[in-house]
Structures are given as structure tokens and as C-alpha cells.
C-alpha positions in Angstrom: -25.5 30.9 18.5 -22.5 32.1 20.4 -20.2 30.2 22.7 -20.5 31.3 26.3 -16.6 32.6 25.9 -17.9 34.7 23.0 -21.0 35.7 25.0 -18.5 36.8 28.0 -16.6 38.9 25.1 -19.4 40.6 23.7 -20.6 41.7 27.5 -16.8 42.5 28.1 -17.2 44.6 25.2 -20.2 45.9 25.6 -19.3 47.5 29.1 -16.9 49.4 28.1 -17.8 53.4 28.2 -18.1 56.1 26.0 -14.0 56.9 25.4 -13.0 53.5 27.0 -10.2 52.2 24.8 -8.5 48.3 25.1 -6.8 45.9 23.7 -8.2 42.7 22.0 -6.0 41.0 24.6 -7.8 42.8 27.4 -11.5 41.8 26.3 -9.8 38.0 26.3 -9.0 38.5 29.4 -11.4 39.6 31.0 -14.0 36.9 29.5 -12.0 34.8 31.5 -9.0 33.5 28.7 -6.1 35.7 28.7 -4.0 35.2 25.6 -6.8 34.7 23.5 -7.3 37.9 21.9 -7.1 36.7 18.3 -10.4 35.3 19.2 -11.7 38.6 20.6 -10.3 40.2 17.4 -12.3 37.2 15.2 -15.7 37.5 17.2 -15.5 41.3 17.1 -14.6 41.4 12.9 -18.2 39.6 12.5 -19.8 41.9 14.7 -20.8 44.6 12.4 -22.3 47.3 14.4 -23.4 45.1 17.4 -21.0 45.7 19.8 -19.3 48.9 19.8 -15.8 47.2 18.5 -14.1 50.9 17.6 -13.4 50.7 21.6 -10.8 47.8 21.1 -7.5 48.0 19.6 -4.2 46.7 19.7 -2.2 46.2 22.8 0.0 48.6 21.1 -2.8 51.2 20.5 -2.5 50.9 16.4 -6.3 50.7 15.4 -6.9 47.1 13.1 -6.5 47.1 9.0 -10.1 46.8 8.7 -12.0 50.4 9.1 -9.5 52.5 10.5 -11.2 55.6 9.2 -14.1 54.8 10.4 -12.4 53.6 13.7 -10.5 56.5 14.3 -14.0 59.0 13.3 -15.7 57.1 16.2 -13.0 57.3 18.8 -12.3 61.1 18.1 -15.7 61.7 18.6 -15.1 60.0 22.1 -12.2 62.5 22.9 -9.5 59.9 22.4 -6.4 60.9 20.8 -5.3 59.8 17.7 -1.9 60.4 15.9 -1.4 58.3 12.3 -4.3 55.5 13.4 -2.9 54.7 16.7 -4.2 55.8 20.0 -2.4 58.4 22.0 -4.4 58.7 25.0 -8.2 57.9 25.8 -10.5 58.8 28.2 -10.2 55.9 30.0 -9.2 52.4 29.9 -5.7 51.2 29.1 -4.7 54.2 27.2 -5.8 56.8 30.0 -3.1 59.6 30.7 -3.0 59.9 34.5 
């Protein structure tokens, strides 16, 4: 059974769109803790294929150790941008080019 913070996560992450890219610290955030996103990060690693968790990265953009190839597949396939497993520019979200 999940906590209602992790229940707020998954729906944070769970909203996010097709090309949508943002940071662990983001999804904290906006399930209402901010500075939490090692928690984000936790919840999202047991996950599996749940929640679509190739949509959060970083705050830097570098994609996590664990399934970057299959990470970076899935965001490509988004039109995100990509350049040695970290994200260039997305679509939208905190990596959009304006």
C-alpha cells in the first residue's frame, strides 16, 4: 500500500505528457514536499513499468545509472534530445527550449 505522499508522486508522475521531461526534485515538489526527490527517485526505481518514470531525470538532465538505454530509447522516441545520456531539450517540461 502506498503512502498518500507516494500516491501524490505517482499522480505527479503520471500527468506528465508524452515528451514532458523533470527532475526527481520537481515530482517532490509537486506532491507537496520539495527537497524530497530522493524519495521520488526511490518510489519511481520500484515502479517497473507502472508509471512512466523515463519522463523524470535529474535536475541536471543526466538520465539515472539504472536503464539509461532504455531511458534514453523512450525519450527519443518522445522527440527529446539526448547528447551522452543527458537531456538537451524536451518537448516540454523543465528542459523545453523556448
Amino acid at each position: 500500500m502506498l503512502t498518500q505522499f507516494q500516491q501524490q508522486m505517482a499522480a505527479a508522475v503520471n500527468n506528465l505528457g508524452r515528451g514532458e521531461v523533470v527532475s526527481f526534485g520537481d515530482i517532490a515538489a509537486a506532491a507537496g514536499r520539495p527537497g524530497a526527490s530522493r524519495a521520488a527517485g526511490r518510489m519511481l526505481s520500484q515502479s517497473m513499468d507502472t508509471l512512466p518514470w523515463w519522463r523524470v531525470v535529474y535536475s541536471s538532465g543526466h538520465l539515472p545509472p539504472c536503464n539509461p538505454t532504455v531511458q534514453s530509447e523512450r525519450l527519443v522516441e518522445e522527440g527529446v534530445q539526448l547528447n551522452a545520456f543527458r537531456v538537451v531539450s524536451a518537448p516540454k517540461g523543465r528542459f523545453k527550449r523556448t
